[in-house]
N, CA, C and O atoms as a DFTB+ gen file, in Angstrom:
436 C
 N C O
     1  1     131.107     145.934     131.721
     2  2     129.821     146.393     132.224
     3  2     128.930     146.879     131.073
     4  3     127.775     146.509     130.859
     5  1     129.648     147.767     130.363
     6  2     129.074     148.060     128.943
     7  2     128.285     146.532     127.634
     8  3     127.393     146.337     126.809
     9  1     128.946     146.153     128.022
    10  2     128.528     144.972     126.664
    11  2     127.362     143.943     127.536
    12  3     126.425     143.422     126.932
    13  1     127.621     143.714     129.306
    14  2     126.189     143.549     129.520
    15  2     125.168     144.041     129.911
    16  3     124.257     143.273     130.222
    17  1     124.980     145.437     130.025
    18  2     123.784     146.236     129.953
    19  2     123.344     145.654     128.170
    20  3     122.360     144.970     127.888
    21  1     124.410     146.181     127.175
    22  2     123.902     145.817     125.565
    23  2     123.589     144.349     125.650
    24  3     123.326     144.494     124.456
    25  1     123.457     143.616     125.788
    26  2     123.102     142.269     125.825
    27  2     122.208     142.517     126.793
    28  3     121.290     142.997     126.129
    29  1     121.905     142.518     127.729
    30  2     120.253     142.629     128.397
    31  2     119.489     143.391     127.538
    32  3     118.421     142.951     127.112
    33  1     119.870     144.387     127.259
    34  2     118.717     145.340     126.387
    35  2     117.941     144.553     125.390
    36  3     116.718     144.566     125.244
    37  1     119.092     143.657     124.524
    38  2     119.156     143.140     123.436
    39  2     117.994     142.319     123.898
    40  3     116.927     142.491     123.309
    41  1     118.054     141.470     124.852
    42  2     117.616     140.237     125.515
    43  2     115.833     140.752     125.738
    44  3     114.815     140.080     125.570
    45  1     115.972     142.028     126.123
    46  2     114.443     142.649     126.532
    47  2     113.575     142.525     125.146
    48  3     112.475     142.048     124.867
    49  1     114.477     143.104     124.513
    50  2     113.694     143.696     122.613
    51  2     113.374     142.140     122.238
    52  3     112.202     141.781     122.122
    53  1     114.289     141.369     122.082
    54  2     113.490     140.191     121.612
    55  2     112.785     139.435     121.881
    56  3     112.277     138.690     121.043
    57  1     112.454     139.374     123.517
    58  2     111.246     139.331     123.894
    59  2     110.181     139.790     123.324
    60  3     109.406     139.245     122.537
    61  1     110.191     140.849     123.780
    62  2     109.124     142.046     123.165
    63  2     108.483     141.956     122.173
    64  3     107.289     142.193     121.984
    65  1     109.770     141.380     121.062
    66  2     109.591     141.078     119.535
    67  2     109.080     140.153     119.262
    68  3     108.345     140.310     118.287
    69  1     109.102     138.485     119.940
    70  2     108.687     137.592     119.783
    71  2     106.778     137.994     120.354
    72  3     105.773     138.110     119.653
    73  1     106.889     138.067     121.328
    74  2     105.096     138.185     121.715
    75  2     104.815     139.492     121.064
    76  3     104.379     140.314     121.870
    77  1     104.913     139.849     120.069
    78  2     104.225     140.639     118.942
    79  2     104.151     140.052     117.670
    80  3     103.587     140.518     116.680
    81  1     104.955     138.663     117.802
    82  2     104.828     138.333     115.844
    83  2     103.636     137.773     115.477
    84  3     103.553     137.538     114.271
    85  1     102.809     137.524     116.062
    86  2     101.147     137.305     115.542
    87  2     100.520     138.022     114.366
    88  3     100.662     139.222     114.132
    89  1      99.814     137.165     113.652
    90  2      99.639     138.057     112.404
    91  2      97.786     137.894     112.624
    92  3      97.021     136.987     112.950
    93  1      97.683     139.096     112.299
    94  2      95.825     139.346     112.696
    95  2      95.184     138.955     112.427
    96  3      95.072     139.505     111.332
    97  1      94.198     138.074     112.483
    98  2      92.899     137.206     112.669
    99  2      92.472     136.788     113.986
   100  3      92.810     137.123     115.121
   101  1      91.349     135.682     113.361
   102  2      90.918     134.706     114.022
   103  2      91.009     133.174     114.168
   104  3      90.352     132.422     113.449
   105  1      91.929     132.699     115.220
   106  2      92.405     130.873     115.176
   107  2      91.586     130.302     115.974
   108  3      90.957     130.744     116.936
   109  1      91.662     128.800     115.281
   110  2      91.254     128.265     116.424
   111  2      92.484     127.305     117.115
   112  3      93.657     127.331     116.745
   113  1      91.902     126.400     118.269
   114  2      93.025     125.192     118.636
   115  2      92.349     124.592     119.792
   116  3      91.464     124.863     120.603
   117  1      93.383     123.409     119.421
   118  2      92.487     122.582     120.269
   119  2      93.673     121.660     121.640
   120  3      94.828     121.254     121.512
   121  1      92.997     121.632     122.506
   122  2      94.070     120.762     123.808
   123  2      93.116     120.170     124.798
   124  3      92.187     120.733     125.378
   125  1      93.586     118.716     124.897
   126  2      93.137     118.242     125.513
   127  2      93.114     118.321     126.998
   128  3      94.179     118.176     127.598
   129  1      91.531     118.632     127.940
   130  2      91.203     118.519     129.257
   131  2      91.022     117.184     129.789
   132  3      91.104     116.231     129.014
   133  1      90.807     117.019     130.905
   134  2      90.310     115.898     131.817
   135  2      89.502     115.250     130.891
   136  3      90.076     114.226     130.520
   137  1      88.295     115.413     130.292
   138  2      87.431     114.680     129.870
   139  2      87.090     114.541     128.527
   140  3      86.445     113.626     128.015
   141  1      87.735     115.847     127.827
   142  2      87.559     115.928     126.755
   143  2      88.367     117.033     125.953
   144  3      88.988     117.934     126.516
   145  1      88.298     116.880     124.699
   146  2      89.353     118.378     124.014
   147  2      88.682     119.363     124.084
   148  3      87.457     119.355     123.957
   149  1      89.401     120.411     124.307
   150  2      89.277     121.787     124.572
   151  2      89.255     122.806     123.602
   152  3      90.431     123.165     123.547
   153  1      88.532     123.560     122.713
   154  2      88.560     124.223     121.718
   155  2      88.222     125.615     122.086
   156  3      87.319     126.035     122.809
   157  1      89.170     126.256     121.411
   158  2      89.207     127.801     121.885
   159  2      89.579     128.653     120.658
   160  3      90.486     128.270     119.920
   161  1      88.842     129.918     120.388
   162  2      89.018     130.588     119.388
   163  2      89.702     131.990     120.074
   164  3      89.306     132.675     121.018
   165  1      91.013     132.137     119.111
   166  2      92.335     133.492     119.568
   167  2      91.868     134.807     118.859
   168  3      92.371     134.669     117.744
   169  1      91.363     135.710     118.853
   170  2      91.304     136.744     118.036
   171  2      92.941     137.521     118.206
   172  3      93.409     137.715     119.328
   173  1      93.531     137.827     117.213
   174  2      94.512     138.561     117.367
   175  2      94.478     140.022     116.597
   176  3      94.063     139.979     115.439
   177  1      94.829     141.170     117.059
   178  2      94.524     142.647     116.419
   179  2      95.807     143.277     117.190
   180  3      96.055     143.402     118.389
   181  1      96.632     143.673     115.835
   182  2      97.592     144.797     115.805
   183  2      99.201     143.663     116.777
   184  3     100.125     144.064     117.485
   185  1      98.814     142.214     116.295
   186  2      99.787     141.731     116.957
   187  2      99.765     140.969     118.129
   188  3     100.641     140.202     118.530
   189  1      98.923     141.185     118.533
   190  2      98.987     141.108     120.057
   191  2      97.486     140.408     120.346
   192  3      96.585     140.659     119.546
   193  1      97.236     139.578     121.428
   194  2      96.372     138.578     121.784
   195  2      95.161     139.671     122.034
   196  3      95.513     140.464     122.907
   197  1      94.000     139.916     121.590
   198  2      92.794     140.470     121.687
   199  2      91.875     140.109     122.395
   200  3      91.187     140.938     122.991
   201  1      91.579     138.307     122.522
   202  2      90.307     137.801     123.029
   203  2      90.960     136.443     123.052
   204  3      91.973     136.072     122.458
   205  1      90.155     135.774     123.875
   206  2      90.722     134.216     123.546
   207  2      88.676     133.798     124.140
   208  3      88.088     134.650     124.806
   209  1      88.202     132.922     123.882
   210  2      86.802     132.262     124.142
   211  2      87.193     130.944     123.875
   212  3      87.828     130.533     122.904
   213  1      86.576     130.074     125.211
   214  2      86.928     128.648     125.152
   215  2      85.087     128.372     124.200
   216  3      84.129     128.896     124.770
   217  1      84.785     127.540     122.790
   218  2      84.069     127.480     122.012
   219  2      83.513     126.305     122.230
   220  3      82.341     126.153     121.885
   221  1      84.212     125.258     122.828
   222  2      83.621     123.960     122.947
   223  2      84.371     122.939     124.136
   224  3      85.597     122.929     124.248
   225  1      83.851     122.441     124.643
   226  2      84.335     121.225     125.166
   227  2      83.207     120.493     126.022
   228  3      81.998     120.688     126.149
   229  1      84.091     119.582     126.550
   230  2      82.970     118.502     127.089
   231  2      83.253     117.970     128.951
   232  3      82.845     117.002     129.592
   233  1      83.935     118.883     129.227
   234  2      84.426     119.183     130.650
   235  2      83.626     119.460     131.323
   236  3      83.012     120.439     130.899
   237  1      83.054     118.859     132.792
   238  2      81.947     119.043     133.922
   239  2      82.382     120.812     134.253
   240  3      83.439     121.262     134.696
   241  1      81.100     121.548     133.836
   242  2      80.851     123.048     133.661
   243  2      81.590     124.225     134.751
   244  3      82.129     125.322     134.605
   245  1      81.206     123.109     136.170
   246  2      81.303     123.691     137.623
   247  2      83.229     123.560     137.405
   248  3      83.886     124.209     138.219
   249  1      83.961     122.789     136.400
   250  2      84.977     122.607     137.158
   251  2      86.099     123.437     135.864
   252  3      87.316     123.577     135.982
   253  1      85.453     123.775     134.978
   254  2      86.228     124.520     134.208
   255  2      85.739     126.033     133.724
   256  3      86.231     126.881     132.980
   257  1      84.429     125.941     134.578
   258  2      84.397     127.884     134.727
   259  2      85.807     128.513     135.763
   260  3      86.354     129.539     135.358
   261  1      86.096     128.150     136.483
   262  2      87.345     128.780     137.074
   263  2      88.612     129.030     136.111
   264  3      89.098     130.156     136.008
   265  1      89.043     128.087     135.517
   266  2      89.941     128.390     134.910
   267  2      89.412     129.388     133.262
   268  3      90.357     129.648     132.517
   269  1      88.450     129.719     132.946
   270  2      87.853     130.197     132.060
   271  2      87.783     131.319     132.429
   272  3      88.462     132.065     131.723
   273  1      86.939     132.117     133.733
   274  2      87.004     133.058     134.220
   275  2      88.254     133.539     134.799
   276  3      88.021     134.620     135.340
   277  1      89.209     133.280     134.894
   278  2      90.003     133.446     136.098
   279  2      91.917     133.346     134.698
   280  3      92.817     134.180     134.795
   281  1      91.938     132.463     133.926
   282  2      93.222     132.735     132.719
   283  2      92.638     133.324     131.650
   284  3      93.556     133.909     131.075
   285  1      91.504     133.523     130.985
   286  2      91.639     133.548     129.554
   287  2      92.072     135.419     129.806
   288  3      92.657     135.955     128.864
   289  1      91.818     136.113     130.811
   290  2      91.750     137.355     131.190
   291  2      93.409     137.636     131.034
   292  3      93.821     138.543     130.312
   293  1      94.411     136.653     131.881
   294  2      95.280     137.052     131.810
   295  2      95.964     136.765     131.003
   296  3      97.021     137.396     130.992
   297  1      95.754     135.593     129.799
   298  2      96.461     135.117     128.643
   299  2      96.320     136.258     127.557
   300  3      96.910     136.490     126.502
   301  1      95.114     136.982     128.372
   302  2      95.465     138.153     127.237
   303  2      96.322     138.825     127.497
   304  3      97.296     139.084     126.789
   305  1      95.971     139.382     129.046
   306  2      97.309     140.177     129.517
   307  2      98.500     139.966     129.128
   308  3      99.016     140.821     128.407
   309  1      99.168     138.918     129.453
   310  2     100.103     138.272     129.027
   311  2     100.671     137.941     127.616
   312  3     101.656     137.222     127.451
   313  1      99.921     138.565     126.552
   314  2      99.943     137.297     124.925
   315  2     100.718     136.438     125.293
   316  3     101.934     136.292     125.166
   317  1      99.831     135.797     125.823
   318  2     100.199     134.413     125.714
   319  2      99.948     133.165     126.968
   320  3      98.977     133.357     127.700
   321  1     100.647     132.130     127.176
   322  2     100.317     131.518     128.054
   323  2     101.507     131.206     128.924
   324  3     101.469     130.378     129.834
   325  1     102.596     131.938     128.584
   326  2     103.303     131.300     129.644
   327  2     103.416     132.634     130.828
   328  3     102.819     133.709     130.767
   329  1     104.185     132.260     131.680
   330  2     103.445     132.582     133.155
   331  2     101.988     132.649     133.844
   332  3     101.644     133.207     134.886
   333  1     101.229     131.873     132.885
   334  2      99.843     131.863     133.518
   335  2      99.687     130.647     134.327
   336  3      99.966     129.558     133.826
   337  1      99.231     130.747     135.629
   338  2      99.086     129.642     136.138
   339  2      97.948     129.302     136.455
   340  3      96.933     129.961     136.681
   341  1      98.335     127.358     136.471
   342  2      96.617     126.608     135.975
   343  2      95.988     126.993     137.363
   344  3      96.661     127.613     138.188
   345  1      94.291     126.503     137.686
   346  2      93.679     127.174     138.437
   347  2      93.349     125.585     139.002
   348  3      92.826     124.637     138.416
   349  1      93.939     125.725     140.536
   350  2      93.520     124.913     141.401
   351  2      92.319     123.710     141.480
   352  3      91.179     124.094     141.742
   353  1      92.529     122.447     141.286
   354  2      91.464     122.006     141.669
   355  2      90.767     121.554     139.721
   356  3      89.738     120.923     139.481
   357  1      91.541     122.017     138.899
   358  2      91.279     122.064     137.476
   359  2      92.008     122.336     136.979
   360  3      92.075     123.301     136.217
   361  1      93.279     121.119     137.398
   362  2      94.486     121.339     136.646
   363  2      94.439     120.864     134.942
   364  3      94.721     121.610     134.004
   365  1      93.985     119.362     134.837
   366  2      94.096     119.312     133.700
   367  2      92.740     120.168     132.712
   368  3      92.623     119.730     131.567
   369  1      92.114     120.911     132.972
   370  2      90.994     121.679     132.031
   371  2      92.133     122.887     131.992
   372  3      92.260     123.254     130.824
   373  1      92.807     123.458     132.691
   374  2      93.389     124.603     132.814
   375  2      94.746     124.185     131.811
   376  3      95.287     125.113     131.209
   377  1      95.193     123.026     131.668
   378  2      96.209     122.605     131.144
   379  2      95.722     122.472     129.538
   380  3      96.223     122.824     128.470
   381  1      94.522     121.802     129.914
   382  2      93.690     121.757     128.115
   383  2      94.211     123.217     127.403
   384  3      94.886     123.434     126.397
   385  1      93.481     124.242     128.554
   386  2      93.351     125.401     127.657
   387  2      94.753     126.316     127.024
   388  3      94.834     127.034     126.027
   389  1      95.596     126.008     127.881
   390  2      96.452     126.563     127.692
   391  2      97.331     125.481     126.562
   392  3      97.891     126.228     125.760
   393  1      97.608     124.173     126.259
   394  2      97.555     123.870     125.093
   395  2      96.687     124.234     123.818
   396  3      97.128     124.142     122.673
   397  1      95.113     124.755     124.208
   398  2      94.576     124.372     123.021
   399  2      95.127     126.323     122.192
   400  3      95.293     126.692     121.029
   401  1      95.228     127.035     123.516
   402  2      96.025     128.541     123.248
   403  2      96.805     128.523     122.445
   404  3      96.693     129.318     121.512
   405  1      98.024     127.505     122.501
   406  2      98.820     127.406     122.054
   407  2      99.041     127.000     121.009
   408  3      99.936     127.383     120.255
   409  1      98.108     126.013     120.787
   410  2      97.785     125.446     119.380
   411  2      97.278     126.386     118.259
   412  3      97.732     126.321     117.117
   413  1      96.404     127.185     118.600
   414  2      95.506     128.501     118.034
   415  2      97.046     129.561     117.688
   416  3      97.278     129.792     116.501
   417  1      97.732     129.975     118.448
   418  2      98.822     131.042     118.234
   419  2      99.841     130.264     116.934
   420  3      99.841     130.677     115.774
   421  1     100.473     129.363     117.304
   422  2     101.183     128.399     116.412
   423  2     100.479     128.588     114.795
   424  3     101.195     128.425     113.807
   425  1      99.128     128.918     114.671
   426  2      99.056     129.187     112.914
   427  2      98.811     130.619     113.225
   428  3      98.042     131.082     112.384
   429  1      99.094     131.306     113.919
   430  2      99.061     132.846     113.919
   431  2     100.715     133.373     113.330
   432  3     101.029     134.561     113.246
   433  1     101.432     132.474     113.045
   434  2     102.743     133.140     113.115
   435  2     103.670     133.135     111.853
   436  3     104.770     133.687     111.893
């Protein structure tokens, strides 16, 4: 019982540890949407995801403000993108972004 409480603990911290290894700036990255690539700039401060702004793309406006308004909020919450889920109806713009996230973190590290 002892050695797996210490091994969960263990299991928590390196979590923890991994979505903090960001090193501070500003990235960019890019992932491809429905219509076009998706470019998004990561601010990172003290480790941890600060801001994310989608900077460019070429995606019909009406169909990738949802996923803009509605993840970049919680990818912060989150640092990061996983458990964020894409936003209905704009799967692949929501899929862009969260590649092009990912792309941006990947030279953060």
């Amino acid at each position: 019982m002892k050695k797996l409480i210490v091994v969960a603990a263990a299991a928590v911290m390196a979590v923890g540890a991994a979505q903090a290894a960001y090193k501070d700036g500003t990235y960019t990255g890019e992932g491809k949407g429905r219509e076009s690539m998706i470019q998004v700039q990561v601010d990172v401060k003290g480790g941890k995801i600060a801001d994310v702004k989608v900077v460019k793309h070429g995606e019909t406006e009406m169909i990738i403000a949802a996923p803009i308004e509605t993840m970049l909020p919680e990818i912060v919450k989150k640092n990061g993108v996983e458990g964020v889920d894409d936003v209905g109806g704009a799967t692949l713009s929501s899929q862009g972004i969260k590649a092009a996230v990912q792309d941006a973190l990947s030279k953060a590290q």
